[in-house]
ROTISE-330549 format. One record per residue (C-alpha): residue number from 0; residue in one letter; x, y, z. Coordinates in nm, 3 decimals. Each point is the difference from the previous one (the first is absolute). Layout:
residues N
<rodo n="NUM" res="A" u="X" v="Y" w="Z"/>
...
END
This chain:
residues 191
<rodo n="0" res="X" u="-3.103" v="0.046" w="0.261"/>
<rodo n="1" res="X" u="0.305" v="-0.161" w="0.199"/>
<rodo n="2" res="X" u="0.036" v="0.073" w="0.375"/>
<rodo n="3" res="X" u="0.306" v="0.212" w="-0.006"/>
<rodo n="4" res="X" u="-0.013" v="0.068" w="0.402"/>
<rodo n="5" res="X" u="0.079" v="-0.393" w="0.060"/>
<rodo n="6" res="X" u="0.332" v="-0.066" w="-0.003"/>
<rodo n="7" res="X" u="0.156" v="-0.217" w="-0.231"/>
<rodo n="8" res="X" u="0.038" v="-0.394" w="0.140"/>
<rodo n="9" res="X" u="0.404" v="0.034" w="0.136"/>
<rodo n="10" res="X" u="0.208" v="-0.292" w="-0.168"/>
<rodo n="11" res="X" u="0.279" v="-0.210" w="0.217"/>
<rodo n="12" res="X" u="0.224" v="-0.031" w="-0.308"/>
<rodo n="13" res="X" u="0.265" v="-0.222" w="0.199"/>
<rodo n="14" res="X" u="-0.310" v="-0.226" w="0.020"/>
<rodo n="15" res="X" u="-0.027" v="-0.095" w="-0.408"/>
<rodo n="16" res="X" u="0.358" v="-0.049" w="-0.005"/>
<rodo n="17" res="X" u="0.155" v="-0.349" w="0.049"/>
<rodo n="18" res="X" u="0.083" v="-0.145" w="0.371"/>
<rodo n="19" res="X" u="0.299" v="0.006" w="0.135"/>
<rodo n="20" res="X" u="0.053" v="-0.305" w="0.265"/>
<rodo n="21" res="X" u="0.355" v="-0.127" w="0.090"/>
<rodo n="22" res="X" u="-0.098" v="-0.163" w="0.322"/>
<rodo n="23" res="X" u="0.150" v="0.063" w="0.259"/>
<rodo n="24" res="X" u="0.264" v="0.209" w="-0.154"/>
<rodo n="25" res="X" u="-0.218" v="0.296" w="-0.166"/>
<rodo n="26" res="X" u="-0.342" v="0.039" w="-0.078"/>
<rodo n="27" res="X" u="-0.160" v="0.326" w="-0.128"/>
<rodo n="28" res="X" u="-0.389" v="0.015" w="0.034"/>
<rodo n="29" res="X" u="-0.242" v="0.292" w="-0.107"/>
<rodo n="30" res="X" u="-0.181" v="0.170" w="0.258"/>
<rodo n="31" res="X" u="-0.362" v="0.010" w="0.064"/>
<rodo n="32" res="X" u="-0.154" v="0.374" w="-0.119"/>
<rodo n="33" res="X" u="0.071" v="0.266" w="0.294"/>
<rodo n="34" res="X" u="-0.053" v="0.345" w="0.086"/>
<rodo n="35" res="X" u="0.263" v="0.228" w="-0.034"/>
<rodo n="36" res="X" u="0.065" v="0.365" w="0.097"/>
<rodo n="37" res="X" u="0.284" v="0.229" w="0.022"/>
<rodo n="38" res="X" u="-0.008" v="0.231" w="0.291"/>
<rodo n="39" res="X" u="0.201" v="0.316" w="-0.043"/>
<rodo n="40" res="X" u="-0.025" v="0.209" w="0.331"/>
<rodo n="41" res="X" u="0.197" v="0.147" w="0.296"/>
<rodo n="42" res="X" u="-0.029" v="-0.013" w="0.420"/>
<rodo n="43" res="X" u="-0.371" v="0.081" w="0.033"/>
<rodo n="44" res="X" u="-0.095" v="-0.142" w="-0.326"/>
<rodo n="45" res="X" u="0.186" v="-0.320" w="0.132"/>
<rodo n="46" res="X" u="-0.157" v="-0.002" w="0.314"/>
<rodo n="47" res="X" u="-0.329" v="-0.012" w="-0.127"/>
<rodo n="48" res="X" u="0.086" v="-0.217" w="-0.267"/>
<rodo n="49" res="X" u="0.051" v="-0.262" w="0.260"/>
<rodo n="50" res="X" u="-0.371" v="0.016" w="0.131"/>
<rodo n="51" res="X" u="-0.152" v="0.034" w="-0.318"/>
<rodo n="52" res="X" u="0.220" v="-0.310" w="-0.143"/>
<rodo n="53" res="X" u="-0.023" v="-0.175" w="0.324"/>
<rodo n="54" res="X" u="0.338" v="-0.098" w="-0.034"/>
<rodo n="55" res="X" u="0.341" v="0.207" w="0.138"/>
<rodo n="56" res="X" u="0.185" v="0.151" w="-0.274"/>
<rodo n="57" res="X" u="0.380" v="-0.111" w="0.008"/>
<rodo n="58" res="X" u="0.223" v="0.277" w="0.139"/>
<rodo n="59" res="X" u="0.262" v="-0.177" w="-0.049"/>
<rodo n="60" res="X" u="0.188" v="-0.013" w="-0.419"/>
<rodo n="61" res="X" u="-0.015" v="-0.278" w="-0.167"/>
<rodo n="62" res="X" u="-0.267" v="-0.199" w="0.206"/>
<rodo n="63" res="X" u="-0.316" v="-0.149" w="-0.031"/>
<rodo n="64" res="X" u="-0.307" v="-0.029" w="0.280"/>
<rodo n="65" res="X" u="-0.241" v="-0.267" w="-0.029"/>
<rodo n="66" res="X" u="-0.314" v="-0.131" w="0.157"/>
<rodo n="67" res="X" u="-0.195" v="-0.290" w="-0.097"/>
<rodo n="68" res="X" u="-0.147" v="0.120" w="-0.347"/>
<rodo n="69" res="X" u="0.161" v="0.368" w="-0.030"/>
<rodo n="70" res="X" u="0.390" v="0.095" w="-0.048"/>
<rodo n="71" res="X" u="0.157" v="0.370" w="-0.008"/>
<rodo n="72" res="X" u="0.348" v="0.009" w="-0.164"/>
<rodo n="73" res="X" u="0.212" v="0.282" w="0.095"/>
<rodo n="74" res="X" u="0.121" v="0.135" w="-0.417"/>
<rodo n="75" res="X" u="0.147" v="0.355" w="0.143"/>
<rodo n="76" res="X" u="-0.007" v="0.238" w="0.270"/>
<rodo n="77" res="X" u="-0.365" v="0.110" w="-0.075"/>
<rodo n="78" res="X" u="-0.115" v="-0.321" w="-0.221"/>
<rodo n="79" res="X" u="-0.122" v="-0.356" w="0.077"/>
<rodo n="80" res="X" u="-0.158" v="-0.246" w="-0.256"/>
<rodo n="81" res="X" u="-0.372" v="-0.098" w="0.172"/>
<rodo n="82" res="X" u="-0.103" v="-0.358" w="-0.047"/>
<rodo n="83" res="X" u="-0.375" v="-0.139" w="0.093"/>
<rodo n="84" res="X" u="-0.185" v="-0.267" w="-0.106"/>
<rodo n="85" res="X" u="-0.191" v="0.073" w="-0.329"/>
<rodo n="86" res="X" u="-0.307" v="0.156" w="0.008"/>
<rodo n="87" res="X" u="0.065" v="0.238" w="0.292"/>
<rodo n="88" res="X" u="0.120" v="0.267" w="-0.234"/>
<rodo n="89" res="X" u="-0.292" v="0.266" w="0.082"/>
<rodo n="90" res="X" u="-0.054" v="-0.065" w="0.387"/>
<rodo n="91" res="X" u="0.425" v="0.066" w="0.006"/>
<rodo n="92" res="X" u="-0.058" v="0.312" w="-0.225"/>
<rodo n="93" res="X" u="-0.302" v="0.113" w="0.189"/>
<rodo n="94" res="X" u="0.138" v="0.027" w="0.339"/>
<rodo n="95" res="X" u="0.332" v="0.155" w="-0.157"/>
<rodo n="96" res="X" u="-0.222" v="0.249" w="-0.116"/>
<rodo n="97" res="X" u="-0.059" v="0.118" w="0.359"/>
<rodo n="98" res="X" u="0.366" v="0.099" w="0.059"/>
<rodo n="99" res="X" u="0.032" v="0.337" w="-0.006"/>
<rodo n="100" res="X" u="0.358" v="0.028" w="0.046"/>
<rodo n="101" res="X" u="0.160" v="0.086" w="-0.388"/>
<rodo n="102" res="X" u="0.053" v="-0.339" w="-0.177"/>
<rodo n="103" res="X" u="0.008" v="-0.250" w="-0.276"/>
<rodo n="104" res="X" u="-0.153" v="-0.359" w="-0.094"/>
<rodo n="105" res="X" u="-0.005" v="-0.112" w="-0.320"/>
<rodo n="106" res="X" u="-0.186" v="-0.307" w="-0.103"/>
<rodo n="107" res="X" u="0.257" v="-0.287" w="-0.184"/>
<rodo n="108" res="X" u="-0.217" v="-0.255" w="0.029"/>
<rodo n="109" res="X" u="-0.038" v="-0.069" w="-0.379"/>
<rodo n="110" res="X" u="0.328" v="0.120" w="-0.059"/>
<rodo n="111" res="X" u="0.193" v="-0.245" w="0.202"/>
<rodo n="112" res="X" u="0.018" v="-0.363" w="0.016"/>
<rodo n="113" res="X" u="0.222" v="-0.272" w="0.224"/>
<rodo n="114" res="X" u="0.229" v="-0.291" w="0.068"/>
<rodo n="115" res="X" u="0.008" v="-0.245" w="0.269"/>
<rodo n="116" res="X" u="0.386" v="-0.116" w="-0.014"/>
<rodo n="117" res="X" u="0.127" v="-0.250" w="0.189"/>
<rodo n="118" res="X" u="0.254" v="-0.281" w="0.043"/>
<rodo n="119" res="X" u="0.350" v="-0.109" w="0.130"/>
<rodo n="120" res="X" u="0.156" v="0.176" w="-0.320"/>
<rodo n="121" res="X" u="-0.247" v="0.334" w="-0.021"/>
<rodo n="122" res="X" u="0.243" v="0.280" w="0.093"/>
<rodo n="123" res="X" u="0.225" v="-0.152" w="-0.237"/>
<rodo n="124" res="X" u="-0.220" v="-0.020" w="-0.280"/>
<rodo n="125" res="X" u="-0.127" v="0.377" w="0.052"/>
<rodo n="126" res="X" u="0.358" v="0.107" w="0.020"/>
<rodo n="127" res="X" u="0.053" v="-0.074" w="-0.407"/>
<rodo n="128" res="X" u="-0.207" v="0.304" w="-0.043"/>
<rodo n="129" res="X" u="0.001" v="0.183" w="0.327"/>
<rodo n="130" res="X" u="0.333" v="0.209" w="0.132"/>
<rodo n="131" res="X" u="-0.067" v="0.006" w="0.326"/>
<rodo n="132" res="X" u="0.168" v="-0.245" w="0.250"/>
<rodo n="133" res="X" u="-0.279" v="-0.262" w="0.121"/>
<rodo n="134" res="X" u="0.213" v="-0.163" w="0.274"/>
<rodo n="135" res="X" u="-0.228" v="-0.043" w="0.321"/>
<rodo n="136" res="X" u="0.286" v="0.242" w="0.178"/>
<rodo n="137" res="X" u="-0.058" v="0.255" w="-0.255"/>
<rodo n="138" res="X" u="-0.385" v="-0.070" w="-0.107"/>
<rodo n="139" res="X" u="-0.156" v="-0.111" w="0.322"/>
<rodo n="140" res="X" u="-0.382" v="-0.126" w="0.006"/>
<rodo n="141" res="X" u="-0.243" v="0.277" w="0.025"/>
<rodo n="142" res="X" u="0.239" v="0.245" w="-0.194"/>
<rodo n="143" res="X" u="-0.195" v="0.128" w="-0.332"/>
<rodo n="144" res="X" u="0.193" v="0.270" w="-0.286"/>
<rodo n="145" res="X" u="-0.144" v="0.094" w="-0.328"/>
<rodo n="146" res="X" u="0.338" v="-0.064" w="-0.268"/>
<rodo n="147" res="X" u="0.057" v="-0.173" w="-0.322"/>
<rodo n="148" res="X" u="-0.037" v="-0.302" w="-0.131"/>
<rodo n="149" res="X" u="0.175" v="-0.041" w="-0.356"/>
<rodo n="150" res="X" u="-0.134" v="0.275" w="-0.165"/>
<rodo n="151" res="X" u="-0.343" v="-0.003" w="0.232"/>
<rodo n="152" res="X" u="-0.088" v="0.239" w="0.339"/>
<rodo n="153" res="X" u="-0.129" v="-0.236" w="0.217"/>
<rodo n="154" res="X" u="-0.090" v="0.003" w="0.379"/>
<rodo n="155" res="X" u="0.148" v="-0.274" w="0.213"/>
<rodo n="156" res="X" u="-0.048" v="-0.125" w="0.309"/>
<rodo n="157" res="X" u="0.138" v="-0.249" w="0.198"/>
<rodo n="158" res="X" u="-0.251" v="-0.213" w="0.206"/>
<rodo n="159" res="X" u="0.197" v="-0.332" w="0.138"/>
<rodo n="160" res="X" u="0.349" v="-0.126" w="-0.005"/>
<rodo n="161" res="X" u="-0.087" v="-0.145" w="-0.346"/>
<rodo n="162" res="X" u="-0.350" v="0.195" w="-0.099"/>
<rodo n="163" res="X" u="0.037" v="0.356" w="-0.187"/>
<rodo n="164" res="X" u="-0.331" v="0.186" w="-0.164"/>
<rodo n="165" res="X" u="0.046" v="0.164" w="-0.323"/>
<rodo n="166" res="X" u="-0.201" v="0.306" w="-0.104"/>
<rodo n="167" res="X" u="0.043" v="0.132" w="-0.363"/>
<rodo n="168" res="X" u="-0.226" v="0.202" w="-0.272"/>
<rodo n="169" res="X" u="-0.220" v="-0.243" w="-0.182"/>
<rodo n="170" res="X" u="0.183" v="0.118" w="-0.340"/>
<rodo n="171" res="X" u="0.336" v="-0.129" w="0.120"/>
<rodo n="172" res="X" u="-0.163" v="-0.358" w="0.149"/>
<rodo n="173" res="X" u="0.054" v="-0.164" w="-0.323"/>
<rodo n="174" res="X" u="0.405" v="0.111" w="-0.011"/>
<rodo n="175" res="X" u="0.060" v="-0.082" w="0.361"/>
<rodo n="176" res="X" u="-0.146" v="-0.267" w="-0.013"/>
<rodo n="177" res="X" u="0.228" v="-0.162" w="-0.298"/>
<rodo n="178" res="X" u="0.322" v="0.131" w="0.243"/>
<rodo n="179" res="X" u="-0.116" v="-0.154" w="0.247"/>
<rodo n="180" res="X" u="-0.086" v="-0.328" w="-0.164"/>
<rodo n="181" res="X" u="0.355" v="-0.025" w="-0.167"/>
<rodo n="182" res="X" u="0.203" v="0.073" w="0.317"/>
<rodo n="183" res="X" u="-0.200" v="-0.274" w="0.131"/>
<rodo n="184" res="X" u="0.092" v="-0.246" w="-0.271"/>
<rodo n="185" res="X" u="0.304" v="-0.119" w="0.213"/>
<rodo n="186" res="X" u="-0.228" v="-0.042" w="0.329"/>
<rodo n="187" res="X" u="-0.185" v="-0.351" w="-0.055"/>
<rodo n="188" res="X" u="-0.016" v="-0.238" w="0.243"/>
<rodo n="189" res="X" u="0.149" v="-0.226" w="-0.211"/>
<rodo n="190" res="X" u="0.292" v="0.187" w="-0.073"/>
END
């Protein structure tokens, strides 16, 4: 009889899908397989939060904290995405577990997947499907926002100048993917 404790192997679906390399002008790349939690919780939940991530929560909306290998991206005023490397899943779960201030975290690992955007041209391609204004003046680096893309919620975060991650349900990889590859069209190095 089948193992039905073991979860099911998570698949990076912007990984199967065709490369999308510009040069120096855009270049979207899938992620490597991460851990990633949504942490729903006020002050003392927060505070905790912080020691049991080992990683300050932003306080501050719309921005991201990082470390080496772990990132905390502010989504409301009680709600930050959690991102670890894969694999640390249960040790992250297991010392949230000891908080006993009321709160919330929610396991997306396998319901999430990634985009490594970058290039001279990025903010320009992401605005044929994104509203929001991408100028460094009004999207500065370390600034993160959950909004649409096309028809697609998506998670973004700028990282560099010219660097922006992408977080979206694995269902909608496939579709944002295909905007993203036709805004890019125009972006070639040779063009």
């Amino acid at each position: 009889m089948a193992d039905l404790t073991a979860l099911p192997a998570r698949v990076e679906d912007f990984a199967g899908l065709a490369p999308l390399d510009h040069g120096s002008r855009f270049t979207a790349a899938p992620l490597v397989p991460a851990t990633r939690f949504v942490f729903r919780g006020r002050e003392a939940a927060i505070e905790a939060a912080t020691a049991a991530f080992g990683l300050a929560l932003p306080r501050t909306a719309c921005r991201a904290a990082e470390t080496a290998d772990r990132a905390a991206l502010w989504l409301g005023p009680d709600e930050w995405l959690l991102l670890a490397p894969d694999g640390e899943g249960e040790a992250i779960a297991a010392a949230f577990r000891e908080i006993a201030a009321p709160h919330s975290l929610v396991d997306v690992s396998h319901r999430n997947t990634g985009l490594d955007l970058s290039g001279s041209e990025v903010a320009a391609v992401l605005n044929a499907g994104c509203p929001l204004d991408l100028h460094l003046a009004a999207f500065p680096v370390g600034m993160c926002t959950r909004t649409l893309f096309a028809k697609a919620e998506i998670v973004l975060w700028r990282r560099a100048v010219d660097r922006f991650r992408l977080e979206c349900w694995r269902s909608f990889a496939p579709y944002v993917h295909g905007v993203i590859a036709d805004a890019a069209l125009e972006y070639t190095d040779e063009g």
